[in-house]
N, C-alpha and C positions, 0 to 999 in steps of 0.2 A: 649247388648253385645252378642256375638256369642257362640252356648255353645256349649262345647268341650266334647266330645267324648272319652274316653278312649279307644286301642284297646291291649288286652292283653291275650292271652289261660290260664296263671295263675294267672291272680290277679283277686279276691273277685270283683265284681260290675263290670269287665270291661266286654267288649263284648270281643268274641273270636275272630272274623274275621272281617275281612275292611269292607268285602260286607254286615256281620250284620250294622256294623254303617253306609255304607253307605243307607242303608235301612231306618235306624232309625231317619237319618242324616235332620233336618231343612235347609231352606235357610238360607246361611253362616255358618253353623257350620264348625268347626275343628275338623279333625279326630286325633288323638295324638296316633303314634305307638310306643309300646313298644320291644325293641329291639330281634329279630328273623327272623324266614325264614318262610316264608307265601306262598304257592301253593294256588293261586289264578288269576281269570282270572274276572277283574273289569272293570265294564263298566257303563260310569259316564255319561247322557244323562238330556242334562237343566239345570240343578243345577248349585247353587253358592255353592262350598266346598274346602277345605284344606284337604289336608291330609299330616301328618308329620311325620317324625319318632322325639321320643321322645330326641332319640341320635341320631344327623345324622350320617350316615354312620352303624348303625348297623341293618337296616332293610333289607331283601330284597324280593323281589315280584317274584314271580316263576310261569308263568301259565300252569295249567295241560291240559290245549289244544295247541297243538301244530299246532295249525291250526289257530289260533287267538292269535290277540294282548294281551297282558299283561292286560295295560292298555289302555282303549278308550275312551276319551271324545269328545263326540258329541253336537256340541252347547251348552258349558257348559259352566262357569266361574269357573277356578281349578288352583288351584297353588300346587305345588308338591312340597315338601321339602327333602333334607336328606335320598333321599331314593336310592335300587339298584335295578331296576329293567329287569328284564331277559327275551327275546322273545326267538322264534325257530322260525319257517318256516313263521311269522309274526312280523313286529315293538314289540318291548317292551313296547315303546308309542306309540300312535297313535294318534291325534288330530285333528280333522273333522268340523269345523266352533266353533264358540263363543272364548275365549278368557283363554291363559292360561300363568302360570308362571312358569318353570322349575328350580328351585333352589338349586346347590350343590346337584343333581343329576347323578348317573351313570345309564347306560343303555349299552343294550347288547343284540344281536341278532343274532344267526351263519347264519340264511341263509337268512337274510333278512335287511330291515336299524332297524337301533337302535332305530331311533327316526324318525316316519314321520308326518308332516305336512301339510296338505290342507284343503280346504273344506272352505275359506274365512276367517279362522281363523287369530286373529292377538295372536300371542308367542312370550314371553322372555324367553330366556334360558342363565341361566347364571352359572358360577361356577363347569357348569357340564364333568364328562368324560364318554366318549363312546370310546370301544373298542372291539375288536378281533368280529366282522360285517360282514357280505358281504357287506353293505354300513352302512356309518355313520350315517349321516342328509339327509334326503330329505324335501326339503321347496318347495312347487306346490302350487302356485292360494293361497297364505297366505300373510299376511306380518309378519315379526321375526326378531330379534334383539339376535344376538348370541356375549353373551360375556362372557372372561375367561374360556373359553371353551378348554378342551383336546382330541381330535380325532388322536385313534393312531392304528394300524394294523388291518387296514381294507382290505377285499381282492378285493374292487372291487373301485371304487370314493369313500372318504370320506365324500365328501359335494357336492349335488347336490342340484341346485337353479334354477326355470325354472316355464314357462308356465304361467306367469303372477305373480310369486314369487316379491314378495318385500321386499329382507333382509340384513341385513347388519352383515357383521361377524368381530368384534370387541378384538382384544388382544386374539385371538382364537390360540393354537398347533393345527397344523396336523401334522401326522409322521406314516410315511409307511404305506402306500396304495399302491395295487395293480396295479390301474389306472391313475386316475389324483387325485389331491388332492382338488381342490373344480371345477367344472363344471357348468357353467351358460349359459342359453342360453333362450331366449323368456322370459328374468327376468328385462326389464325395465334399470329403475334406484336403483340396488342392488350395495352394495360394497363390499369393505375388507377395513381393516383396520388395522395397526400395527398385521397382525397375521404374525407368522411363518410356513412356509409349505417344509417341507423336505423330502426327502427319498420317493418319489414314481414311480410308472412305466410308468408314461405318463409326460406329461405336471404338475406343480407345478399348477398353476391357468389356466385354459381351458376357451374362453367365446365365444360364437357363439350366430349367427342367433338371432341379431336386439337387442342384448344387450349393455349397455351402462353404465358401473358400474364405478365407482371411486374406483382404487385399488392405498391404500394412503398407504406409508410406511413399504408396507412389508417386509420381508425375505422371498424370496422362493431359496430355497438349494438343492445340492445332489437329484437332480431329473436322470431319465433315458431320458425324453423325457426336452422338452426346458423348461425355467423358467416361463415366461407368453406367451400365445399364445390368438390373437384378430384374431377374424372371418371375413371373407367379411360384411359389411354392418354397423358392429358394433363401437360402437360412448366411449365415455367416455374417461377415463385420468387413464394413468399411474403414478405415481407422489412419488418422493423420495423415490423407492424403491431400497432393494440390493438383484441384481441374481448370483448367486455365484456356480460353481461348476454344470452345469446342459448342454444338450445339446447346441447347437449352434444353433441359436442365443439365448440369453439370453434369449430376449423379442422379440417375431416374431410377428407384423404386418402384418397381411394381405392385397394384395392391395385391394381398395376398403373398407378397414376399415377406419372413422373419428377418431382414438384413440388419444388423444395428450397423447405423451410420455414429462413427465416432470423431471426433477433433479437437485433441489435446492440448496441441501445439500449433502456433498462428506463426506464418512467413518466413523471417529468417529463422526462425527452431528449428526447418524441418532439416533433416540431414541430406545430405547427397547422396543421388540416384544417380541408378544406371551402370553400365560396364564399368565407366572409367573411373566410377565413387568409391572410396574405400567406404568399410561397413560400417566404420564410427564416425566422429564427428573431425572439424579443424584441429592440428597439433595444436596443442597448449604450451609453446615453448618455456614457457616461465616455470609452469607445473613439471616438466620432462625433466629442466637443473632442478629444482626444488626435490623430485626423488630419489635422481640422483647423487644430491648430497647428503640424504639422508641415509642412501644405502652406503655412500664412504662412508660414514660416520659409524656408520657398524662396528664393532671389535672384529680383527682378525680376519677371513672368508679372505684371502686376498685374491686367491684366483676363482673364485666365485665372482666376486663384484668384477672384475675383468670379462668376464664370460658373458656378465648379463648385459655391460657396456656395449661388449662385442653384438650384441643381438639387437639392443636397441640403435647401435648404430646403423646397422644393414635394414631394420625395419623404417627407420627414419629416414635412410638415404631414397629406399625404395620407395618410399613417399613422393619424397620429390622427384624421382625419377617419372612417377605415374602423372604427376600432377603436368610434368612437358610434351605429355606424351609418347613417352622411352617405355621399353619393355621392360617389365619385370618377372622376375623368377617367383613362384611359387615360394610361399617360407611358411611352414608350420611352428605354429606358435605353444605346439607341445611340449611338457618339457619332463626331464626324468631328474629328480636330487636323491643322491644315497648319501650313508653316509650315519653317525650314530645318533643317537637321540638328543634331543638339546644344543645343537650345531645349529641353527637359524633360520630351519629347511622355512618352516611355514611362516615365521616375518619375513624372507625375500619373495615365498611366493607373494606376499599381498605386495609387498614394495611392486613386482613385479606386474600382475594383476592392473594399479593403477598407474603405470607408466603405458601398461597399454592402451590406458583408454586416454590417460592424454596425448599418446599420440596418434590416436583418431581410429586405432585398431577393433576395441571393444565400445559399445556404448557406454557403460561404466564399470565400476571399481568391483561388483558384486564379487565376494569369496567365501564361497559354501564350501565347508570340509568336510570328508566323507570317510568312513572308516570300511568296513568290510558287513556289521551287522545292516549298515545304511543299504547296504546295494545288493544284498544275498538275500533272497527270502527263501520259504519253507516246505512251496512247493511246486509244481511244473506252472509254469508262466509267472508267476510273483517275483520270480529276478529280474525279468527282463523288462518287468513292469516297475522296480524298485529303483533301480539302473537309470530309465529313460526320466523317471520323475526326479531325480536328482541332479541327471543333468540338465534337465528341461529349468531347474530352479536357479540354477548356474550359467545359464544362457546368456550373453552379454559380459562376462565376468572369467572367473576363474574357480577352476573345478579340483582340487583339492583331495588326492586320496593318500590318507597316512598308513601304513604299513600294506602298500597296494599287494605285495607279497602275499600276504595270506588271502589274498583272493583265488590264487593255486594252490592253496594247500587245502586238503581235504580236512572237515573238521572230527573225521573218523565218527562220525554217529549215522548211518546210511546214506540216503542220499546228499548230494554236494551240489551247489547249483553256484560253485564258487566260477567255473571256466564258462558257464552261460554268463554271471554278469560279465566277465571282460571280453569276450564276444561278442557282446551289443555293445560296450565301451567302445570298440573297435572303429565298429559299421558305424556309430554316432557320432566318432572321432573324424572320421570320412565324410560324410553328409554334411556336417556340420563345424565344420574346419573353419572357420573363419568367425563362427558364433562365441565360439568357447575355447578358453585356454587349458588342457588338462596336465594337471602336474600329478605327477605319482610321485612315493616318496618310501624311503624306509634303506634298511642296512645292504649295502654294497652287495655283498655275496645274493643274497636271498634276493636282492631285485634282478639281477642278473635270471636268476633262475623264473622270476614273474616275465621279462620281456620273451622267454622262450616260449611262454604258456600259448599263444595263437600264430602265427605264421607273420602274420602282418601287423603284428604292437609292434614290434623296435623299432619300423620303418614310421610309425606314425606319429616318431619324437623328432625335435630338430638336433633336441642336443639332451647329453650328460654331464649334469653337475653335481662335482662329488667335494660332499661338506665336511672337511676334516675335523680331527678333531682341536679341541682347543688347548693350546699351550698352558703351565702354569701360571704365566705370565700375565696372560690371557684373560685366565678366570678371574683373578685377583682386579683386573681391570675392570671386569662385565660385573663382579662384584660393588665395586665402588661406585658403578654406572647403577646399579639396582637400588645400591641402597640412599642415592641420592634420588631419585625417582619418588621417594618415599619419603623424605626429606630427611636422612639420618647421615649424620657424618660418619667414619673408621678414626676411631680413635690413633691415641699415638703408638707404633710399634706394629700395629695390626697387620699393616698392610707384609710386611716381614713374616708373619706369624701365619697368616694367609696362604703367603709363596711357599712355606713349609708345607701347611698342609695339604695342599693341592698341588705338591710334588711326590710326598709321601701317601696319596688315597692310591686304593688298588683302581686298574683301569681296566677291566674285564666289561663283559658286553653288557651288563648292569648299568657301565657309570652313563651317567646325563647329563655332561659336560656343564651349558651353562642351567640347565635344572640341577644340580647339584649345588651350583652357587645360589641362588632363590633358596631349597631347601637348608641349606645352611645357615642363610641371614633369618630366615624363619624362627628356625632354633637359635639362633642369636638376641635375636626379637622377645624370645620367650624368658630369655636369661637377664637380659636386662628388666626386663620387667619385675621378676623375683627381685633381682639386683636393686633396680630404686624403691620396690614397696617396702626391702629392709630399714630405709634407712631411718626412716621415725618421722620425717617431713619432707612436706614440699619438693621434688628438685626444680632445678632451677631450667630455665630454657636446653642450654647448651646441655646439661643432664639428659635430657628429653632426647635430645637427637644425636648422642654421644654411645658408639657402639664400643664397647671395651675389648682389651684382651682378655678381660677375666670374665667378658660372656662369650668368646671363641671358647676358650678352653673347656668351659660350663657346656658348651653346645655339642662339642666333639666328645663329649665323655658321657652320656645322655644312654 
């Protein structure tokens, strides 16, 4: 376990200062700050660390050189929490190769960007605000993933993307800037996404020179100069966005640009933008009871359906907590089911699935299943490649892997590229937390042994639900449920005859609970059949949809 740090100027045993505990600090430790204003100038090189304020929002970082970053991680693994940190004639952050997290972070720098980026670094920034800047974000030669992000009275561009930059800025505010509001150029394949960009002095989105971004959904408003502007040369897609209020033309083309401008959807279709939008559409309250009475109406799961209540309540509440402007906690909509086969794993994931998207969490209902041959391929890069395509197909939806288990088991014929695909599951479970729901699934024991396979999969679930198995009782019900579905009644005595058998089968790791029932009434199906061709004529309706006990017994004895 990682040991944590205390940082405190008055409490008994804590260290006074960050740079003491960074000093003192172990690979992985947590630094844990205790709420104040800290004049310091930290510089974080190699190391894997956390530093956190103990309350977010009541720390903040002040450096006494004005000539240097705040903070500076150079080739490090760091994730920042909770914290307000403050530059002058230098970033407040700075991040220079290795890998970092920005979370529910402000930042702030008068003559310089708030937060800069390069050096090969890959960064998430999420939760955070930056303001009153000479620039906002600078993302150079990185890849970053900016979401819920608020960027507001900056005096020069708020978000600058460029020079082999690969970022994507996701449900991000910008408002009033100087310049332009985000600026790309020699940035590849960089996007936007449902952000809002309002109130600035140039162009809303600026993209030049050989870039080629997917700008999906936004709102760019109340500009001075036009609302999207593509450079000569540059390639990618405009697509269901609104320019409202900004110079003329809205959205200016260059010739010589490949841009395809798209628009799907007109006025109220489009979804909400910006920090404060969730990533899907209005709750459907009607649709939210409607699946949840379909999931009571299930046989049996009884602390499964409590579980999933439980989640969609806290997901619903935190809805409307967002919608008054109240904080909310982070909630991963991952989820883990064990448990043995034919137990209801993959009908609650989809019940599940489309509860999220009516309440406004997922764009829709999509559930792609995925097995092990889906996401393993056969030789170096074809996993990783296998992986992202699958989950790119599940994007909006829910992501579905049945016996995720054997994706750490080696399949003993040389190489195994089984701990590369969950590896890149990980990193795209991260990045993209809020796109996709991933449910893994398979036998209790053996998943236990899949969450150990990368350091950071168990932490990337919200929860475990474990699908018991089903009573005799049980079956005989989901039986009667199956064979009504198909329009066939159980005869007289059956249901008795049933409760025997499905007390007397062996239960070893074989049985499949309610796939044993379906394979049953199958063979039941088949018995009646011989049963009425015997009889010389016709039968009669209720003949037709009448399952006997003399085709149980015929079916058991096969």
């Amino acid at each position: 376990m990682a040991r944590t740090l205390t940082v405190s100027p008055d409490q008994r045993g804590a260290l006074p200062t960050i740079r003491d505990a960074l000093e003192a600090a172990a690979d992985g430790a947590v630094i844990s700050v205790a709420p104040g204003e800290y004049e310091e100038q930290l510089e974080i090189r190699g190391v894997r660390v956390t530093i956190a304020a103990r309350e977010p929002g009541t720390v903040t970082i002040t450096s006494p050189l004005r000539d240097q970053p705040t903070v500076s991680v150079v080739d490090g693994t760091v994730e920042l929490s909770g914290l307000a940190v403050v530059g002058d004639e230098q970033p407040a952050i700075r991040i220079s190769g290795g890998s970092a997290k920005i979370a529910d972070c402000a930042a702030t720098a008068s003559r310089a960007a708030a937060i800069s980026i390069g050096g090969g670094a890959d960064v998430a920034v999420r939760g955070g605000r930056i303001n009153d800047s000479q620039c906002g974000l600078i993302i150079e030669n990185a890849d970053g993933v900016v979401e819920s992000c608020e960027i507001r009275d900056i005096v020069d561009d708020a978000v600058i993307v460029r020079l082999g930059a690969r970022a994507v800025l996701r449900h991000c505010t910008v408002q009033g800037a100087g310049f332009r509001g985000v600026y790309m150029y020699q940035a590849g394949g960089s996007g936007l996404e449902r952000c809002d960009i309002s109130q600035t002095g140039d162009a809303g989105i600026a993209v030049a020179d050989q870039t080629s971004p997917n700008i999906v959904e936004c709102w760019v408003h109340d500009t001075q100069g036009v609302g999207i502007s593509v450079g000569r040369g540059c390639g990618g897609v405009v697509e269901n966005c609104r320019v409202e209020n900004t110079a003329a033309p809205g959205v200016l083309i260059d010739e010589g640009a490949r841009t395809e401008v798209r628009d799907d959807a007109q006025g109220a279709g489009k979804p909400p933008v910006g920090a404060s939008a969730s990533s899907g559409s209005r709750q459907d309250q009607e649709q939210v009871d409607q699946l949840l009475g379909e999931l009571d109406g299930m046989i049996g799961l009884t602390g499964v359906k409590a579980e999933v209540r439980a989640l969609i309540d806290e997901i619903q509440v935190n809805e409307w907590r967002r919608g008054e402007g109240l904080s909310v906690n982070a909630v991963s909509n991952h989820l883990v089911f064990t448990g043995a086969p034919g137990t209801g794993k993959t009908t609650v994931a989809r019940v599940y699935g489309d509860l999220l998207k009516a309440l406004g969490i997922l764009p829709h209902g999509r559930f792609k299943e995925v097995s092990r041959r889906d996401l393993v391929g056969q030789y170096i890069g074809h996993t990783a490649e296998k992986a992202a395509s699958a989950f790119d197909e599940a994007r909006g939806g829910v992501l579905f892997i049945d016996e995720a288990y054997t994706l750490s088991r080696s399949s003993g014929g040389g190489a195994d590229f089984g701990q590369e695909a969950i590896d890149t599951l990980v990193k795209l479970m991260e990045d993209h937390r809020d796109e996709v729901a991933v449910i893994v699934a398979g036998y209790t024991a053996e998943m236990r042994e899949f969450l150990d396979a990368n350091p950071g999969l168990a932490s990337r679930f919200a929860k475990t639900l474990e699908f018991e198995n089903y009573t005799p009782e049980q079956l005989v019900s989901i039986s009667g449920h199956l064979a009504r579905g198909d329009d066939y009644l159980l005869g007289e005595e059956l249901d008795l005859a049933l409760l025997e058998w499905f007390t007397l089968v062996p239960r070893d790791e074989n049985f499949g609970n309610a796939r044993e029932a379906r394979k049953l009434l199958e063979r039941m199906r088949k018995s009646q059949s011989t049963r009425l061709r015997g009889l010389g004529r016709r039968p009669t309706r209720d003949e037709l949809r009448t399952l006997t006990l003399d085709d149980l017994l015929d079916a058991v004895h096969e």
